[in-house]
C-alpha positions as CSV (number, residue, x, y, z in Angstrom):
1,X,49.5,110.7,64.5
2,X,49.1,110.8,68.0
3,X,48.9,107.1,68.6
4,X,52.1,106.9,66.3
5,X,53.7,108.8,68.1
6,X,52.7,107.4,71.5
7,X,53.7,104.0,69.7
8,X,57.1,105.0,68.4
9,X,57.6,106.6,72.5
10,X,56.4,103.3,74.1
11,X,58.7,101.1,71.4
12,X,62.1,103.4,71.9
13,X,61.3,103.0,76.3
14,X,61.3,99.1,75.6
15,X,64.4,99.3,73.4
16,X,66.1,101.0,76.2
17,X,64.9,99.0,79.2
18,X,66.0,96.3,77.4
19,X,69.5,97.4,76.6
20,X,69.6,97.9,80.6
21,X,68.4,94.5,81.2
22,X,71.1,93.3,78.8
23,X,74.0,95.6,80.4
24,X,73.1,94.4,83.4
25,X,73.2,91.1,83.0
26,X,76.6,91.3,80.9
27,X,78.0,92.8,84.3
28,X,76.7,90.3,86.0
29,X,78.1,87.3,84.4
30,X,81.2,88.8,83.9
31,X,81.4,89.2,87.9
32,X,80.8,85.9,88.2
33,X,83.1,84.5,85.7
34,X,86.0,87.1,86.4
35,X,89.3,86.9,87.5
36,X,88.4,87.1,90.9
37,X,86.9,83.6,91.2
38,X,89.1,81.2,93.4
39,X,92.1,80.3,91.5
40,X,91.5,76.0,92.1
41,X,93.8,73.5,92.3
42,X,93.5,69.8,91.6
43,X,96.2,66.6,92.2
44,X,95.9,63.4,90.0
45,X,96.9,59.5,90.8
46,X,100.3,59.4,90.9
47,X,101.5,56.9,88.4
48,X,104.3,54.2,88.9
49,X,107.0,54.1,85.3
50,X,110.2,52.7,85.2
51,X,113.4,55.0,86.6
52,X,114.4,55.0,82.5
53,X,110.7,56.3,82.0
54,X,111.1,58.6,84.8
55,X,114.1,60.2,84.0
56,X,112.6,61.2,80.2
57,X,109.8,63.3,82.1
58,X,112.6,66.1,82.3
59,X,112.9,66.7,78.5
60,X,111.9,69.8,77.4
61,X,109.7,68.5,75.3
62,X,107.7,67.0,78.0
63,X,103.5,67.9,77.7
64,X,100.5,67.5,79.1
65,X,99.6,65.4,75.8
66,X,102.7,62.9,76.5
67,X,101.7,63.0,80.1
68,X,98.4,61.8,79.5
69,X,100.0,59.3,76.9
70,X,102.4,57.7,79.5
71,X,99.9,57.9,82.4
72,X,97.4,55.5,80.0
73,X,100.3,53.3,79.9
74,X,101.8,53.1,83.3
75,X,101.0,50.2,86.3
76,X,98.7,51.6,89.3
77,X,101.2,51.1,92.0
78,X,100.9,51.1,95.9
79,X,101.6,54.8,96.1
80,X,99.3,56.0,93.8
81,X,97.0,57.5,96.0
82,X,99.1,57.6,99.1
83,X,101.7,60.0,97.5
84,X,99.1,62.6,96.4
85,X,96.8,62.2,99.7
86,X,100.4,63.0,101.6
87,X,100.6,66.3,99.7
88,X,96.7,66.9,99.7
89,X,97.5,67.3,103.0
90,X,100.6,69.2,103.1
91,X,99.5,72.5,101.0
92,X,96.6,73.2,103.0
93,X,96.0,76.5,103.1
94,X,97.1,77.7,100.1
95,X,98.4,81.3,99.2
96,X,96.4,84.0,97.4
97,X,97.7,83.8,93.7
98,X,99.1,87.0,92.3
99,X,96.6,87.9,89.3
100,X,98.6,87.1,85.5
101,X,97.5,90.9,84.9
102,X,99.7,92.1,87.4
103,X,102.2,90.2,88.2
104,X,105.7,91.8,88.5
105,X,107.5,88.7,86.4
106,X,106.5,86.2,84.0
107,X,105.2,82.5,85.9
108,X,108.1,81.9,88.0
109,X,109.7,78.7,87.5
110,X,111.0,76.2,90.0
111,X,113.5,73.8,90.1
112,X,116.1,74.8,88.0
113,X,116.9,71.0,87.2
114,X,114.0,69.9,85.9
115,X,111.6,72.4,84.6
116,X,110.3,72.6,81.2
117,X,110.8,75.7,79.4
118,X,107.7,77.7,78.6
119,X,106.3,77.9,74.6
120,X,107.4,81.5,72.9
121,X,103.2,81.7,72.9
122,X,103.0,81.2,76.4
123,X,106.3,83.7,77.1
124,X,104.5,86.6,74.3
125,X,101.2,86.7,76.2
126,X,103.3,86.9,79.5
127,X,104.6,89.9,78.1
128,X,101.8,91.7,77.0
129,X,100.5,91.2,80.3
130,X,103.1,92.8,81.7
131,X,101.9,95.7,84.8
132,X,102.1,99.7,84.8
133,X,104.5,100.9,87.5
134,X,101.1,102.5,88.9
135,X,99.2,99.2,88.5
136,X,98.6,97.8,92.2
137,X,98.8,94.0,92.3
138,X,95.5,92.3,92.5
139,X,95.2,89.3,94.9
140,X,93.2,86.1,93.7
141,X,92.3,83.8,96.6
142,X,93.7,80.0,95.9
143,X,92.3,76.6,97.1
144,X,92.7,73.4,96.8
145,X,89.5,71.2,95.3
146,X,87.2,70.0,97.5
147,X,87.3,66.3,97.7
148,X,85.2,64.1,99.8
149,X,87.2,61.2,101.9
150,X,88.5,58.9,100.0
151,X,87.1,60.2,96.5
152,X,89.8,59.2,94.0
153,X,92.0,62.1,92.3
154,X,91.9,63.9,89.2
155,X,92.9,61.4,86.3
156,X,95.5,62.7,83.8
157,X,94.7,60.2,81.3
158,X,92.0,62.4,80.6
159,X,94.6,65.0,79.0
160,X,92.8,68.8,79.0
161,X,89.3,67.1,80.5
162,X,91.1,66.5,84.0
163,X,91.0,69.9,84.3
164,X,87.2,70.5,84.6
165,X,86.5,73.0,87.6
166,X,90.3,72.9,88.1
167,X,93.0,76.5,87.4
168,X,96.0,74.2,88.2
169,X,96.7,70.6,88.2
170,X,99.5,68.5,89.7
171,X,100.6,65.7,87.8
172,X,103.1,63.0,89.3
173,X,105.1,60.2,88.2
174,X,107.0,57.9,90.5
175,X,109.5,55.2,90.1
176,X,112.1,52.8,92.7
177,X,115.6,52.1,92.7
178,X,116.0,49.4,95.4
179,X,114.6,51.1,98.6
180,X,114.8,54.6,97.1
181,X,111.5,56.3,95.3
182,X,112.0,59.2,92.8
183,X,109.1,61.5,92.3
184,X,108.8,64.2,89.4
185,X,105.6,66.2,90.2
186,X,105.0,68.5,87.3
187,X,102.8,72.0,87.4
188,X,100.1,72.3,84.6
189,X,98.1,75.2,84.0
190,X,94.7,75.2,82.2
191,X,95.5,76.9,79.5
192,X,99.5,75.8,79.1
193,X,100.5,72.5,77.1
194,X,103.9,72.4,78.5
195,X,104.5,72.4,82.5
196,X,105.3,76.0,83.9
197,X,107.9,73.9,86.5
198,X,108.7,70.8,88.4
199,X,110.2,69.6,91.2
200,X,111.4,65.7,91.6
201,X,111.4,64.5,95.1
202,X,114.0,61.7,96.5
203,X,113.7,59.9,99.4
204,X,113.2,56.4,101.2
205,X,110.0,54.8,101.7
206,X,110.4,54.9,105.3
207,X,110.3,59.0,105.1
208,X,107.3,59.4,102.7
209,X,105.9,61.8,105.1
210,X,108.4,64.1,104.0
211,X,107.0,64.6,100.9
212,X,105.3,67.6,101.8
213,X,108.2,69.7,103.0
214,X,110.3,68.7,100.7
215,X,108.4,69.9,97.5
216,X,106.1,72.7,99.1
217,X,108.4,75.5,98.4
218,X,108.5,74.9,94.8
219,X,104.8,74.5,94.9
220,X,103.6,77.4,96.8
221,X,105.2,79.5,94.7
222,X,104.0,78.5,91.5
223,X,100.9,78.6,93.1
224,X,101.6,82.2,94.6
225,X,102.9,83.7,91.4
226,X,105.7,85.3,93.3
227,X,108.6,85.1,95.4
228,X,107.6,83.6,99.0
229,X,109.2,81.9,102.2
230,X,106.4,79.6,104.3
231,X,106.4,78.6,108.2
232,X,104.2,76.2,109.6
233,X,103.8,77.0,113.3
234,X,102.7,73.9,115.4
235,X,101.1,75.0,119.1
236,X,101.4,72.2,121.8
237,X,98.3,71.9,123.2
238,X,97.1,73.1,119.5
239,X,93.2,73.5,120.4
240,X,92.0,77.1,120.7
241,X,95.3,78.8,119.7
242,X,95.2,81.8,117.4
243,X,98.0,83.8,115.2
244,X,98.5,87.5,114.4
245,X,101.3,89.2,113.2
246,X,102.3,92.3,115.8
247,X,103.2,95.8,115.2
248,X,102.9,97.7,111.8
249,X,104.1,96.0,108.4
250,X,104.0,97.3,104.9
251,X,101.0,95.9,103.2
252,X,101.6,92.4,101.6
253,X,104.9,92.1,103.6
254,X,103.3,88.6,105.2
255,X,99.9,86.8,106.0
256,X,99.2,84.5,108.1
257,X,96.4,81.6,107.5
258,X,95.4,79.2,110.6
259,X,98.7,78.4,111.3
260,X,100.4,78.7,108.4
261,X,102.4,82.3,107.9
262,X,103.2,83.0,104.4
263,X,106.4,85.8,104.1
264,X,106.7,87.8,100.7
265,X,108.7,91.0,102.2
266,X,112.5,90.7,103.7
267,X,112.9,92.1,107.3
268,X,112.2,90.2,110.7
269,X,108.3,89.7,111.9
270,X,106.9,88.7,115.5
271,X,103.8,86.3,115.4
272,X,101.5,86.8,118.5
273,X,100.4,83.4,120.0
274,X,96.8,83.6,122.2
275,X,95.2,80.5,123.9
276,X,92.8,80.6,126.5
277,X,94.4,79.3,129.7
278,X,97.7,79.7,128.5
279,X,100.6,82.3,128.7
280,X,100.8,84.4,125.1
281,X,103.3,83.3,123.4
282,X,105.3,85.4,120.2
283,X,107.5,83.6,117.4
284,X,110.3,85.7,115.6
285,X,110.0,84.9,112.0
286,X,113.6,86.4,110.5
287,X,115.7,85.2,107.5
288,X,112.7,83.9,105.6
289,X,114.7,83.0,102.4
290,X,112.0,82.8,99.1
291,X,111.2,79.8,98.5
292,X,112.5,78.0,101.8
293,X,109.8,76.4,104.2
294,X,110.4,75.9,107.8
295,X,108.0,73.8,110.6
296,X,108.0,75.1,114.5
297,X,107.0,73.6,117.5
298,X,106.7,76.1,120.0
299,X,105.6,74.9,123.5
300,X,102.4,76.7,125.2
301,X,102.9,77.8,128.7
302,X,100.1,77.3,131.8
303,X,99.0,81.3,132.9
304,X,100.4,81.5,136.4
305,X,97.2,83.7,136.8
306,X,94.1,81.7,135.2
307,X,91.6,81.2,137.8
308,X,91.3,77.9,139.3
309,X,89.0,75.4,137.8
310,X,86.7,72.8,139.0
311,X,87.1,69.8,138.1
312,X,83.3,70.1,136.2
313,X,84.5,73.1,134.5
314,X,87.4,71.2,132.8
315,X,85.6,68.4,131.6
316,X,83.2,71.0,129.8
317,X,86.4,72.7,128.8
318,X,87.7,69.7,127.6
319,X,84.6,68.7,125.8
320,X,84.9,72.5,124.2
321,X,88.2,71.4,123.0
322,X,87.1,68.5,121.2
323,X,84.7,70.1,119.3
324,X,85.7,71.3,116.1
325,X,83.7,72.0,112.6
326,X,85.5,68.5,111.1
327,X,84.6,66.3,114.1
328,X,81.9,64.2,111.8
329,X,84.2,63.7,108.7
330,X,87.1,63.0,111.3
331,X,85.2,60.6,113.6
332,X,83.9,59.0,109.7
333,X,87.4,58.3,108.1
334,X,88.9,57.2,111.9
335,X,85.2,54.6,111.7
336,X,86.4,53.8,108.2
337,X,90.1,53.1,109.2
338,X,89.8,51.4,111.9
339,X,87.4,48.5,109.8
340,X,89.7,48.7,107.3
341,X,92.5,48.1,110.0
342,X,90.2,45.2,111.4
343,X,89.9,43.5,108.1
344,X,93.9,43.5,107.6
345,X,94.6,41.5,111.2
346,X,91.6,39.1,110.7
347,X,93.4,38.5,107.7
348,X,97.1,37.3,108.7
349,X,96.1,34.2,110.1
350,X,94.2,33.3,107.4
351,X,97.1,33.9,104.8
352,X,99.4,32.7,107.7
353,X,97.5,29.4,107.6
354,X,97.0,29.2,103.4
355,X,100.8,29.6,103.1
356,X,101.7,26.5,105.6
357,X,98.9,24.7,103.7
358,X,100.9,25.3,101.0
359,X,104.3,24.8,101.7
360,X,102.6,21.6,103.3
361,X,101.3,20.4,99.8
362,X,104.8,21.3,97.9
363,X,106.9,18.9,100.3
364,X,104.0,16.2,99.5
365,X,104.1,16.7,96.1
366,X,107.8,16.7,95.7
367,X,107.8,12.9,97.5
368,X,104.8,12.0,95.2
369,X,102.2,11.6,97.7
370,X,100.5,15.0,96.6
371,X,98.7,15.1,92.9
372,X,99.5,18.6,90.5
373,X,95.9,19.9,91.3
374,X,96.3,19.3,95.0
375,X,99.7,21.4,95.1
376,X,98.0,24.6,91.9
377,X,95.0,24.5,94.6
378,X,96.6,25.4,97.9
379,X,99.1,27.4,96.3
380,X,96.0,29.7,94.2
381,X,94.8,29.7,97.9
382,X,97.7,31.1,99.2
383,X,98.5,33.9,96.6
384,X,94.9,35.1,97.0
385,X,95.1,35.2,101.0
386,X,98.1,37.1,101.0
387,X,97.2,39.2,98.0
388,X,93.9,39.8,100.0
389,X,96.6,41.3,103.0
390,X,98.4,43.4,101.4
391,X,95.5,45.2,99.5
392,X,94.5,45.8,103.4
393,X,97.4,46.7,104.2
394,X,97.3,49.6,101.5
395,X,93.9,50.4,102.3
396,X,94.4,50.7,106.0
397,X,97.5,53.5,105.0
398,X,95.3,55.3,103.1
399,X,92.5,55.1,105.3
400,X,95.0,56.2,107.8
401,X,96.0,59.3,105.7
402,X,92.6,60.6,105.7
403,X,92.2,60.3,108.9
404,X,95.2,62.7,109.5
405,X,93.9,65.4,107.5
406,X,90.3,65.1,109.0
407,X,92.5,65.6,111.9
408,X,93.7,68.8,111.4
C-alpha cells in the first residue's frame, strides 16, 4: 500500500510540474508573439500602368487581390525602385502605432479622394475593439523593414505572401502624362483585403524628391493610428546635435525621435537644441495642424565661450565628427555608386561613337553604297550602346539614393 501510495504521490508531483512547465511556456510564447512585437512595415516595386489604369485604382472595389493581378501585368519602369527608395528614406523613424485594442477611433483614413472604404467585417471587429473610458492607450513601437543596400522591395505580385515578416505594406502604382507623374500609394494591412487609405502624389519628374513630404502625413498617420502633426528639424552643422522637448507636457502630448518630433496634443512646445561647441539652440513648435508635416533648418551658433582649440584638437574633433555607427554601409553604397557612376561616363563615348557609326551607315545605305546587313549591324550596335547608358544612368540614381540614406 505504501508503495502505491508513494506511486500515486510521485505521479500527481509530475502531473503538476508539468502543468507548470506547460503554463510557463504558454506565457512565454505568448510574450513573444504579443501585441507588443514591433508593428513592421514593408514597401514594394512601384509599378508603371497606363493613367486610364491608374485612375481605376480609386474604385472602391479596389483589393489587394486586383493589386497583385495588375502588378503581374504592368511594365517595370525607370521609377520602380527609385520612387519607393525616395520614401524608404523619407519615413525614417517611424511613430509608435496606437495598439487596435485601444485605440480611441476605428483605422483612420486618409485622403478623402481616394481611399477605399473599409469591408462591414473589417468596420464590426473595429467596433468590438472599441476602448473602456478607463482603458489607457497602449503604445506599439513601429519600424520600417530592414533592408540591406540595394536589396530589391517587397513584390506585390505575391498577393498575401509579400507580407511575410511585414504588419503593413505599401503598394504603389505610377503612371505619366507628358512630363507629369501620378502616383497612387495604397495602405494594406495583413489582415485587410481592401486598403485602409491612399494617397496619390502629383508632381514633375524634376521634383521627385518631394515625394516624401508630400505623402508622409497621410502615411504617418495610418501608421500612427491617430491624429498627428510631424517636423523634421534639420541642424547646420548636423553632427553631434541632440533634441529634447523643455518644460512639463502632458504625457503623449509629443515625442521626439533623432530629429524627427512627432506632435499628437494641441498647444505650443519648445524643442531644446545641444551641440558641443555650439550655442543651445530652442525651436518653437506651435500650430501643429494633424496631419500637416513641416521641415526646419535652424542655423547652429559658434559658443562665444568654448575654449580655444588647437589646431590637433580639431582635426581629432573632426575625425570624431565623421564617425558614426553607418560609416561602413555609407562609405559601401558611396564605393558602389561611384563605379556605377564610372561605368555610365565610360559609356557615352562609346554609344556617342555607335550612333555616328550609325547614322554614317544610313546615309551610305540610302545612296546604295551600304548593304541591309551593314546598315541592321551598326544600328543593333547603336541601340544596345545607348540602351547600355541609360540602364547606367538608372543605376547610378539609385545607387545615388542609397547613398543618401546611408548618409543620414
Amino acid at each position: 500500500m505504501r508503495l502505491r501510495a508513494t506511486g500515486a504521490l510521485c505521479l500527481l508531483f509530475g502531473l503538476c510540474a508539468q502543468s507548470i512547465q506547460a503554463q510557463a511556456l504558454g506565457e512565454t510564447a505568448s510574450t513573444s508573439t504579443g501585441a507588443d512585437s514591433p508593428w513592421i512595415l514593408g514597401l514594394t516595386t512601384f509599378y508603371k500602368v497606363s493613367p486610364e489604369v491608374l485612375a481605376e485604382t480609386a474604385s472602391p472595389e479596389f483589393s489587394l487581390e486586383k493589386a497583385s493581378g495588375l502588378a503581374s501585368t504592368s511594365e517595370g519602369g525607370a521609377l520602380s525602385v527609385t520612387l519607393p527608395s525616395l520614401l524608404f528614406s523619407a519615413l525614417d523613424p517611424l511613430p509608435h502605432r496606437l495598439s487596435a485594442e485601444t485605440a480611441v477611433a476605428d483605422t483612420p483614413k486618409t485622403s478623402p479622394s481616394r481611399d477605399a472604404p473599409a469591408s462591414a467585417g473589417d468596420k464590426a471587429a473595429s467596433s468590438e475593439k472599441a476602448p473602456q473610458a478607463s482603458q489607457k492607450p497602449r503604445l506599439i513601437p513601429a519600424s520600417l523593414q530592414k533592408r540591406a543596400t540595394g536589396s530589391p522591395f517587397a513584390d506585390a505580385e505575391k498577393g498575401k505572401e509579400a507580407f511575410a515578416g511585414l504588419n503593413g505594406l505599401l503598394v504603389g502604382f505610377y503612371s505619366f502624362q507628358g512630363e507629369t507623374l501620378e502616383c497612387g500609394i495604397f495602405f494594406f494591412e495583413k489582415d485587410t483585403e481592401k486598403p485602409l487609405g491612399s494617397v496619390l502624389y502629383k508632381g514633375s519628374i524634376a521634383s521627385l524628391e518631394n515625394i516624401g513630404g508630400e505623402t508622409l502625413p497621410a502615411i504617418l498617420r495610418w501608421v500612427a493610428n491617430r491624429d498627428l502633426g510631424c517636423v523634421d528639424i534639420i541642424a547646420r552643422p548636423a553632427a553631434g546635435a541632440t533634441f529634447t522637448v523643455e518644460g512639463e507636457i502632458p504625457e503623449g502630448d509629443i515625442a521626439v525621435d533623432g530629429a524627427r518630433v512627432f506632435v499628437y496634443g494641441k498647444g505650443g512646445y519648445s524643442i531644446a537644441i545641444k551641440q558641443k561647441g555650439y550655442e543651445d539652440g530652442s525651436l518653437a513648435i506651435a500650430a501643429i495642424a494633424p496631419g500637416s508635416y513641416r521641415s526646419v533648418v535652424l542655423e547652429m551658433r559658434p559658443s562665444a565661450t568654448a575654449p580655444a582649440s588647437t589646431p590637433e584638437e580639431s582635426i581629432i574633433d573632426a575625425a570624431d565628427r565623421l564617425k558614426w555607427k553607418e560609416e561602413t554601409g555609407f562609405l559601401a553604397a558611396e564605393k558602389k555608386f561611384s563605379s556605377s557612376l564610372g561605368r555610365f561616363v565610360m559609356s557615352l563615348p562609346i554609344a556617342a561613337i555607335a550612333v555616328g557609326t550609325f547614322y554614317s551607315f544610313y546615309e551610305a545605305y540610302s545612296r546604295g553604297a551600304a548593304s541591309d546587313t551593314a546598315l541592321y549591324a551598326s544600328g543593333a550596335a547603336a541601340a544596345v550602346s545607348i540602351s547600355l547608358s541609360a540602364g547606367f544612368i538608372i543605376d547610378s540614381a539609385i545607387k545615388l539614393i542609397d547613398v543618401l540614406h546611408a548618409s543620414r
